[in-house]
Structure formats: C-alpha cells, structure tokens
N, C-alpha and C positions, 0 to 999 in steps of 0.2 A: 768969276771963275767957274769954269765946267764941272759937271757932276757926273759920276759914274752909277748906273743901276744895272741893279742885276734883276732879273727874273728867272727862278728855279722852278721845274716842274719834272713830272715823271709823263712819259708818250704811254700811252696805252699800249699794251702789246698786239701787236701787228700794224699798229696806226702808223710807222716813221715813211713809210713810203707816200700815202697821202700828202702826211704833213709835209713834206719836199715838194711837193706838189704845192698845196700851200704857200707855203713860205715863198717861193720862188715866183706866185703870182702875185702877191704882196710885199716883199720885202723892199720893192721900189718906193712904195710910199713911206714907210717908216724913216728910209732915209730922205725922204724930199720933204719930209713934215716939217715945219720951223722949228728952230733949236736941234735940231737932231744932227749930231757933230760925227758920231759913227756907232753901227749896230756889228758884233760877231756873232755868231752862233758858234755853238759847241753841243757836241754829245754822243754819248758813253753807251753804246752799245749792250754791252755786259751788265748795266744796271738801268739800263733805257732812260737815263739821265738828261733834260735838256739844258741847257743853260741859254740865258741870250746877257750878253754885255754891252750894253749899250752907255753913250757918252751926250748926256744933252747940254745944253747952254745952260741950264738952272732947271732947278725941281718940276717948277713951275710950267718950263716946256713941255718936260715928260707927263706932268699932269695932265693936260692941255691934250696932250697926246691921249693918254689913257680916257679921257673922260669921250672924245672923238670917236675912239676904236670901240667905245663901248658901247656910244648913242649908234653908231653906223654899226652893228649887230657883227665886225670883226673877232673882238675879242671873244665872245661867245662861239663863233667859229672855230680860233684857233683853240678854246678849251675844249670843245668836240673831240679835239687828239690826246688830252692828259688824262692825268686820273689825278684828281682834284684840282684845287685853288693856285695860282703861283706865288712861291712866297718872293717879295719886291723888296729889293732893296736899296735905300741911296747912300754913296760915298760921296762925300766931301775930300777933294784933293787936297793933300799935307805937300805945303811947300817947305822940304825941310835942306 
C-alpha cells in the first residue's frame, strides 16, 4: 500500500521566483525516480509557506529518494531557498 509524505518549509523571502525556476528544472526527476506515484506542490504567499505532497510506493522509496537528492548535492540546493530544515512527514493510508 502507498504512502503519503509531506515536506513543510518556509521560501526565504524574495527566494519563490528562483525556486520556480528550480523546481521546474527538477521536478521531472522526482517524478521519474522509482516508487514515486505523484508529487504536488503548494504555497501561501502571505506566509511564504511551501508544502510538497508527495505519494511514494513505500517509505522506503522516498528514502531511497532522499538519501539520492542528498548524495547528488540536490537537496542542499533546494534548502538554499528556505529558511531552515523541512519538517517530513509520512502517512500511512487508512482503508476505512
């Protein structure tokens, strides 16, 4: 069964135009990495909120993932736009 994660951060201010920049030269790969089922983004303007929800095959994908983005000096990229750590989160889906 699929997992849902969330990663929450705050954009630096004046960073969101870059980061679109960014994201839109990477966001291909996140979704072509194994296990990766679908990625949205989202974000708030008014409190420079980003959100990413993403939906992988198992934890273990997104791990997989993270540990990748992190050896290939990505994620340190994309934290060049927040102002701090993001906080990660995994959902287990409730079949109710």
């Amino acid at each position: 069964m699929s997992i849902w994660v969330t990663l929450k951060m705050t954009v630096r201010d004046g960073a969101f135009e870059e980061l679109t920049a960014f994201l839109n030269a990477n966001l291909s790969n996140v979704r072509g990495f194994d296990g990766a089922l679908q990625v949205n983004l989202f974000y708030d303007s008014a409190t420079r909120a980003f959100l990413l929800k993403e939906e992988w095959a198992s934890q273990r994908h997104h791990q997989a993932y993270m540990a990748f983005i992190q050896e290939a000096g990505v994620m340190t990229a994309l934290l060049a736009f927040m102002e701090g750590e993001p906080v990660v989160t995994y959902y287990e889906r409730l079949m109710m």
